[in-house]
GUFI-932923 format. One line per 3 residues: number of its first residue (from 1); for each residue x, y, z of C-alpha. Coordinates in Angstrom, 3 decimals, padded with zeros to 6 digits, always signed. Layout:
N
NUM) X,Y,Z ~ ... .
//
This chain:
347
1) +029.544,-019.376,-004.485 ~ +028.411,-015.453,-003.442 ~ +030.627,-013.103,-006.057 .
4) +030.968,-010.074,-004.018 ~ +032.340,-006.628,-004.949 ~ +033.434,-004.604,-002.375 .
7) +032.667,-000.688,-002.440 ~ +034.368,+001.536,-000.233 ~ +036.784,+004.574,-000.484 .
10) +039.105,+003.641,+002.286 ~ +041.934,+001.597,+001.026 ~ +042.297,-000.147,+005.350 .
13) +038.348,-000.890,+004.252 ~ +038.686,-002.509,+001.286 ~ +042.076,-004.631,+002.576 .
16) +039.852,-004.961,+005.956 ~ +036.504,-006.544,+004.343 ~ +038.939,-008.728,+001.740 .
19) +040.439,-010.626,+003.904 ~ +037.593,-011.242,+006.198 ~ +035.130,-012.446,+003.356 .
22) +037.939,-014.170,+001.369 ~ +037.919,-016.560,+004.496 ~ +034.736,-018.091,+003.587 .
25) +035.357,-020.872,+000.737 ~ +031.602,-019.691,-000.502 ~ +032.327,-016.371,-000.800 .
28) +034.550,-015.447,-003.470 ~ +035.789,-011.504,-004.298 ~ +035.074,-010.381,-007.721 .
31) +036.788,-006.801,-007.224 ~ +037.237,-003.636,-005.535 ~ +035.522,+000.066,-006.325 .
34) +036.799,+002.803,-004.568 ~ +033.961,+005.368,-005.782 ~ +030.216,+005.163,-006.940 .
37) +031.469,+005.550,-010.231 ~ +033.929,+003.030,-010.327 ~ +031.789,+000.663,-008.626 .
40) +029.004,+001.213,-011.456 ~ +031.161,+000.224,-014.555 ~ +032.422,-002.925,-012.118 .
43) +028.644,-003.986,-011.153 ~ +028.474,-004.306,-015.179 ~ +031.553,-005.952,-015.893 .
46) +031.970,-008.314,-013.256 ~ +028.277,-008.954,-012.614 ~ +028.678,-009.787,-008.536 .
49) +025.653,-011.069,-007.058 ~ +025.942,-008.809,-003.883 ~ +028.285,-005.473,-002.926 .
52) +029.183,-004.013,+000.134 ~ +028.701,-000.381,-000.011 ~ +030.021,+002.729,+001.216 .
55) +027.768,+005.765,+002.373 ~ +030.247,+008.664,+002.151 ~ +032.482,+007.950,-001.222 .
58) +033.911,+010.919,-003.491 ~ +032.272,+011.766,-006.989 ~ +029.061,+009.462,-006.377 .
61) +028.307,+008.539,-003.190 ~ +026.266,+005.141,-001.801 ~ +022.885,+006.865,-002.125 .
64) +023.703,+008.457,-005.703 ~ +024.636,+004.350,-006.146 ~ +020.973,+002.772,-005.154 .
67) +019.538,+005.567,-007.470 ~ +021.699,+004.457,-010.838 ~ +020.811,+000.517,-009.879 .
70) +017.595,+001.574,-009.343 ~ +017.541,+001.655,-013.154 ~ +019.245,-001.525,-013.824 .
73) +016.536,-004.560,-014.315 ~ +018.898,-006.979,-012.318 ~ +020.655,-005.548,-009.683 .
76) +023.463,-006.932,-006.964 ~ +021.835,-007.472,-003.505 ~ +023.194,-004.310,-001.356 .
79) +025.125,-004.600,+001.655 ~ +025.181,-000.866,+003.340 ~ +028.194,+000.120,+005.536 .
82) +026.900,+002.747,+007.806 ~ +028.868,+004.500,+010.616 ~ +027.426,+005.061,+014.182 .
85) +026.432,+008.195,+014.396 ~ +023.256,+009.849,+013.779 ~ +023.837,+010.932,+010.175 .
88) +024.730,+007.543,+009.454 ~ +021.031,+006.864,+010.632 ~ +019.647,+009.043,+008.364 .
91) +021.561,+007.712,+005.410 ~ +021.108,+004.067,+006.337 ~ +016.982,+004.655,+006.128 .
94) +017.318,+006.549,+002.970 ~ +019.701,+003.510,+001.578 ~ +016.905,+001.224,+002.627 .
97) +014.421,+003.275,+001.059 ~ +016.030,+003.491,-001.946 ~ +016.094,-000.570,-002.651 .
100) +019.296,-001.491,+000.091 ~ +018.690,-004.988,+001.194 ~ +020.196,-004.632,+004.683 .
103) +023.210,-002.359,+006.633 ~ +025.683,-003.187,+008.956 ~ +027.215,-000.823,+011.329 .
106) +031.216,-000.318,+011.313 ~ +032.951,+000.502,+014.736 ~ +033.670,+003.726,+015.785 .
109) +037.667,+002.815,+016.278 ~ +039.409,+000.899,+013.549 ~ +041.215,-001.200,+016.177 .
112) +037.777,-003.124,+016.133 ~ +036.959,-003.362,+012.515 ~ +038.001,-007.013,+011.953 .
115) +035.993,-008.180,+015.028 ~ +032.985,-007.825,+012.658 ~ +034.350,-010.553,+010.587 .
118) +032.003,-013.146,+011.664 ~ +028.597,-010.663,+011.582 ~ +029.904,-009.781,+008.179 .
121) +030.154,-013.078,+006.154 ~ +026.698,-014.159,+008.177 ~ +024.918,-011.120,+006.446 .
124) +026.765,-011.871,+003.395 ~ +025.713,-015.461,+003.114 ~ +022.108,-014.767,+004.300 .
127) +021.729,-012.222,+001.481 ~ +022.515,-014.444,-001.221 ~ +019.686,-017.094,+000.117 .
130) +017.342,-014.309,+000.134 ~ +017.955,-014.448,-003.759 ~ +014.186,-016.803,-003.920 .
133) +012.784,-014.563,-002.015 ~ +009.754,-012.001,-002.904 ~ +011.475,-009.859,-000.336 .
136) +009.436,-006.883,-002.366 ~ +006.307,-007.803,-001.634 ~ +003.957,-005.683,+000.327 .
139) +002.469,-006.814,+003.590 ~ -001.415,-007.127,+003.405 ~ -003.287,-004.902,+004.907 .
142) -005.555,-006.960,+006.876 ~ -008.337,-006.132,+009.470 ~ -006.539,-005.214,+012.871 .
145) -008.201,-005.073,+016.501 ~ -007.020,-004.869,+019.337 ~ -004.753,-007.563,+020.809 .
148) -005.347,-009.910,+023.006 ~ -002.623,-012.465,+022.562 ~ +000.755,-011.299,+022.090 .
151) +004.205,-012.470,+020.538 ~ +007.343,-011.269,+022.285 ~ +010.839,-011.830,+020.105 .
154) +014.132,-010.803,+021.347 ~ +017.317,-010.449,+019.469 ~ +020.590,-009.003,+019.797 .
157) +024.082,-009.589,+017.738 ~ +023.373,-012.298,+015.192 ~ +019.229,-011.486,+015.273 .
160) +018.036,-009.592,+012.347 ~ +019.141,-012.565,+009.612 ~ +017.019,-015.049,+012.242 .
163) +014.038,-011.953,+012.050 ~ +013.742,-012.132,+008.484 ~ +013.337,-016.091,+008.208 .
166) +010.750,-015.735,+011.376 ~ +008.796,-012.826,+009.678 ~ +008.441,-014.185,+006.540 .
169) +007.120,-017.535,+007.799 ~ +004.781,-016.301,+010.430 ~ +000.919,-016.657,+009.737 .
172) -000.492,-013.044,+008.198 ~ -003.798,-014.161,+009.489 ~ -001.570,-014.748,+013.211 .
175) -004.238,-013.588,+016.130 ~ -002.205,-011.937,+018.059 ~ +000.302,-008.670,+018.219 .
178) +003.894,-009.010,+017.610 ~ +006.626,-007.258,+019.666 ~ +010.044,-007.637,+018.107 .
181) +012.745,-005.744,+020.461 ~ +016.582,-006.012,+018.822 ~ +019.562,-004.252,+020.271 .
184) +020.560,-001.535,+018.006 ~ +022.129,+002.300,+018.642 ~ +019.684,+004.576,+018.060 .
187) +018.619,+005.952,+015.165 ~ +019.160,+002.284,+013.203 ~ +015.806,+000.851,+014.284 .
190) +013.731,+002.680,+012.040 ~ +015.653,+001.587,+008.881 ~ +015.301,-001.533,+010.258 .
193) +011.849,-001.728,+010.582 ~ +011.300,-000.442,+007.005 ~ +013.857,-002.966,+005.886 .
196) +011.654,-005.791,+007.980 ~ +008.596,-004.713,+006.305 ~ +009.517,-005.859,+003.155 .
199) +010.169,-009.388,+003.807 ~ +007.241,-010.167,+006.549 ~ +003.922,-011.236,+006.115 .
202) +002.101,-008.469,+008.212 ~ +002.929,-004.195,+008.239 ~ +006.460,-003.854,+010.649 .
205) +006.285,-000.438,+012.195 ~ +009.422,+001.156,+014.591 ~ +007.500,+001.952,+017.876 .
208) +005.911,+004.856,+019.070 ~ +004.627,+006.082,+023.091 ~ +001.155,+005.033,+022.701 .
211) +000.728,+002.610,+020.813 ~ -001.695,-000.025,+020.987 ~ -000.788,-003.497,+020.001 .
214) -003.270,-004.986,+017.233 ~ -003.023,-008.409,+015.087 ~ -002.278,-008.517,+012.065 .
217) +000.686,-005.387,+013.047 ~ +004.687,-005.903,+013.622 ~ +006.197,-003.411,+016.445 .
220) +009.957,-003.186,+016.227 ~ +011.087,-001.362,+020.150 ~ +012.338,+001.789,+019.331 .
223) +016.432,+002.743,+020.201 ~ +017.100,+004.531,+023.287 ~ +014.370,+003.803,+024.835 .
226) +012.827,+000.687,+027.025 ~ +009.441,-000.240,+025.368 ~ +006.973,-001.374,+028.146 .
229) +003.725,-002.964,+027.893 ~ +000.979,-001.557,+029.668 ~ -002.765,-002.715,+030.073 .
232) -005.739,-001.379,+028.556 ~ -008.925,-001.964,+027.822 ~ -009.532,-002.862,+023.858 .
235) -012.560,-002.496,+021.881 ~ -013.588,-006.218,+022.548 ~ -013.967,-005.297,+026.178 .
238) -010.830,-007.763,+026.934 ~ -007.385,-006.483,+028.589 ~ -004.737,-005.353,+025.554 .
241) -001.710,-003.565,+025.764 ~ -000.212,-000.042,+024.265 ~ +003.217,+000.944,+024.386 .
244) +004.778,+003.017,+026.774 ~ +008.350,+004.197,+026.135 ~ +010.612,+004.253,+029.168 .
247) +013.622,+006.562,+029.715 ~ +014.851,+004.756,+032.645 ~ +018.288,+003.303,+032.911 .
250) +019.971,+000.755,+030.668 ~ +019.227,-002.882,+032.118 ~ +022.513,-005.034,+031.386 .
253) +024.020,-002.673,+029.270 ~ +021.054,-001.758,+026.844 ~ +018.475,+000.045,+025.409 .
256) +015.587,-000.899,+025.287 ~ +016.373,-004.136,+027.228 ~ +014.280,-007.414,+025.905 .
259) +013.595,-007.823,+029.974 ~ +011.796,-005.102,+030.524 ~ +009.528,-005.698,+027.426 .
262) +008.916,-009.209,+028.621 ~ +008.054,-008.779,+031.915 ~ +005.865,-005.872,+031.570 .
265) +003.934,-007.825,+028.776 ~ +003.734,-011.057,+031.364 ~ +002.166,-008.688,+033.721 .
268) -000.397,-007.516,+031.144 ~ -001.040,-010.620,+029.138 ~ -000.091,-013.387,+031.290 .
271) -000.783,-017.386,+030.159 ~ -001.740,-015.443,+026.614 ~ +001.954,-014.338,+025.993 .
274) +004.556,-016.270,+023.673 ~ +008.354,-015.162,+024.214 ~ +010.899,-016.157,+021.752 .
277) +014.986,-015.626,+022.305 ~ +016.974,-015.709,+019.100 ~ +020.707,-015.006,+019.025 .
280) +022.308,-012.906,+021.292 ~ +024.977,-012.540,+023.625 ~ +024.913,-011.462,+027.155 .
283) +021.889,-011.938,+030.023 ~ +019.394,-009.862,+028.668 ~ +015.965,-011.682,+028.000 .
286) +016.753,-014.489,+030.992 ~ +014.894,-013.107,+033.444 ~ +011.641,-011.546,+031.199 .
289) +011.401,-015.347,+029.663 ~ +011.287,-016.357,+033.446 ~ +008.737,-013.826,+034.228 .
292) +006.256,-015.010,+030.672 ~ +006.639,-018.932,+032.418 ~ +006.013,-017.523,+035.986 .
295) +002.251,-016.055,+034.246 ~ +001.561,-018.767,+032.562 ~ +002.651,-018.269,+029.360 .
298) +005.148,-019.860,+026.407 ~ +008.918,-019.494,+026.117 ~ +010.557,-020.927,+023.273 .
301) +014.533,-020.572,+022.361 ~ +016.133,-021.034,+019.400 ~ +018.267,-023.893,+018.657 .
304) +022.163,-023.167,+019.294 ~ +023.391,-024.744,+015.959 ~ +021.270,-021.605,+014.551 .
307) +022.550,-018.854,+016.002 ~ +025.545,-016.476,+015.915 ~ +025.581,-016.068,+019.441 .
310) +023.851,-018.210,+022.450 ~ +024.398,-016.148,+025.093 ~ +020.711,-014.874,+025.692 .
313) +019.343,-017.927,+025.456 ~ +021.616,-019.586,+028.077 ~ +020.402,-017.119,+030.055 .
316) +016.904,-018.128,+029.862 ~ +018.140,-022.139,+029.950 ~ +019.333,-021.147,+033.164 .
319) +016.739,-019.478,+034.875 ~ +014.633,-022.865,+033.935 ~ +013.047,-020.461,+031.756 .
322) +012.371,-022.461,+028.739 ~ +009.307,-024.837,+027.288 ~ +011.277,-025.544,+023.821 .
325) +014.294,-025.713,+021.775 ~ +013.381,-025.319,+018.166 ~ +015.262,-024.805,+014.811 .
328) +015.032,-021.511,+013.363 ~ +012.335,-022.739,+010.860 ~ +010.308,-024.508,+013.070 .
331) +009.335,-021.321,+015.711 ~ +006.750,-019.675,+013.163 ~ +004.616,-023.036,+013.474 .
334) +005.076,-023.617,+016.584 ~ +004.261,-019.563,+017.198 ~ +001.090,-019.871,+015.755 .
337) +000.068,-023.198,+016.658 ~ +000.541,-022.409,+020.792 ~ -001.301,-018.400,+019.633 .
340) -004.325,-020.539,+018.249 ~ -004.348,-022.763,+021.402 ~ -004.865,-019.685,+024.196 .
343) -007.888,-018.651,+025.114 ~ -007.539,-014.933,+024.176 ~ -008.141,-013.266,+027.524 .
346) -005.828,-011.400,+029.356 ~ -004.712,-011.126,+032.928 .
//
């Protein structure tokens, strides 16, 4: 059973969040804050094992909140509640830098607040596993060169909970780069990427026009923008591939699009390229998986009864796109065991 303590000063909020987590027989509502303040003489009192917070809250707000727990030996895991806009970026990075353990983004219009519900006790649930986790550590800092194997991860609604169990099982000593692109609205993947970097095995990093991909190094695809692999030559003399950020149009609906990663890294990396589609919904990633077979490479999908939403990897079932269906905790072995197979030369 997940005590939770919910933190926000909108009274529609609180009723909101309630009801959805209070559907959940494992979850199980401890109390209500409606201030920083209040919510600080309830973490003590009622000792709830994770909160949902608030950003914006009168007399202490979310942030002023991480900084007082900061202070406390055992704290709640934090669940941030960050609005869509570009402020709420900022915030949501500084909540993550100051010890959040992960942020989910409320709807603009209120009519759509309870269609969250689902998302909501997923992240909920997910947190309190993470509870024998070392989610603190720090990534080792091992020798990186250039890459010349590559492995391509797509997720969308449902995704990031799937990330962290992937990231934190994959190889540090994996020879190859790592591309991970997830839908987001901009501004939200760079607090993701520092949230991802606590729980994996290698460095994450949000991207940036020009970078190269390296082993040992974790590139989250930047918001707004379509993250494209080009070639280039590394310093082992073999074919690599930097990051070029596209400003083209959306490609079904988003930005970046997990397509156009995939098939520009197919054309640059070919047999040596390993895409994996993790939950999702829509069409997006279908066709890139397709184009990774088409060059020789790997595609493998994660299994339905793990994911939120299966909608991406449909897609790539039915553009005969896939070589395996794999449980969530299976795809980091099978990741590095088909990496460690290839020959390490590109196209």
């Amino acid at each position: 059973m997940v005590k939770v303590l919910i933190v926000d000063d909108s009274v529609f909020m609180r009723t909101v969040i309630r009801d959805i987590l209070a559907n959940d027989s494992a979850i199980e509502i401890v109390g209500t804050a409606s201030d920083g303040l209040d919510a600080l003489d309830k973490i003590q009192s009622l000792s709830p094992d994770l909160i949902t917070l608030d950003i914006e809250m009168p007399k202490m707000n979310g942030l002023e909140v991480l900084k007082e727990l900061q202070k406390i030996k055992k704290s709640p895991k934090i669940l941030m509640l960050s609005s869509l806009t570009s402020k709420g970026a900022e915030q949501t990075y500084e909540a993550i830098r100051l010890g959040a353990d992960d942020f989910m983004l409320k709807p603009k219009d209120l009519p759509h607040i309870r269609e969250i519900g689902e998302e909501l006790i997923a992240k909920v649930k997910h947190l309190s596993a993470l509870s024998s986790w070392n989610i603190s550590r720090t990534p080792p800092l091992l020798p990186a060169g250039s890459a010349d194997r590559v492995v391509l991860v797509g997720s969308s609604a449902g995704g990031p909970q799937q990330v962290d169990v992937l990231l934190s099982m994959l190889s540090p000593d994996l020879p190859a780069g790592v591309i991970i692109t997830q839908h987001m609205p901009v501004g939200f993947t760079a607090p993701l990427a520092e949230r991802f970097n606590r729980i994996a095995t290698m460095p994450v990093k949000e991207t940036q026009n020009g970078d190269l991909l390296e082993t040992g190094k974790i590139l989250l695809s930047k918001a707004g923008v379509h993250t494209i692999v080009s070639g280039v030559m590394g310093e082992n003399g073999r074919t690599s591939g930097r990051i070029v950020h596209s400003a083209s149009p959306p490609v079904h609906g988003v930005r970046p699009a997990i397509d156009k990663t995939f098939e520009s890294a197919a054309n640059v990396y070919g047999k040596n390229a390993v895409s994996v589609i993790l939950s999702g919904m829509g069409n997006d990633a279908g066709e890139g998986a397709h184009a990774i077979k088409q060059a020789g490479g790997v595609s493998l999908i994660c299994d339905e009864q793990d994911c939120l939403v299966y909608g991406m990897a449909r897609s790539a079932i039915r553009n005969h796109a896939v070589d395996q269906i794999l449980p969530l905790n299976k795809i980091a072995e099978e990741i590095e065991r088909v990496v460690i197979r290839m020959e390490g030369t590109c196209v």
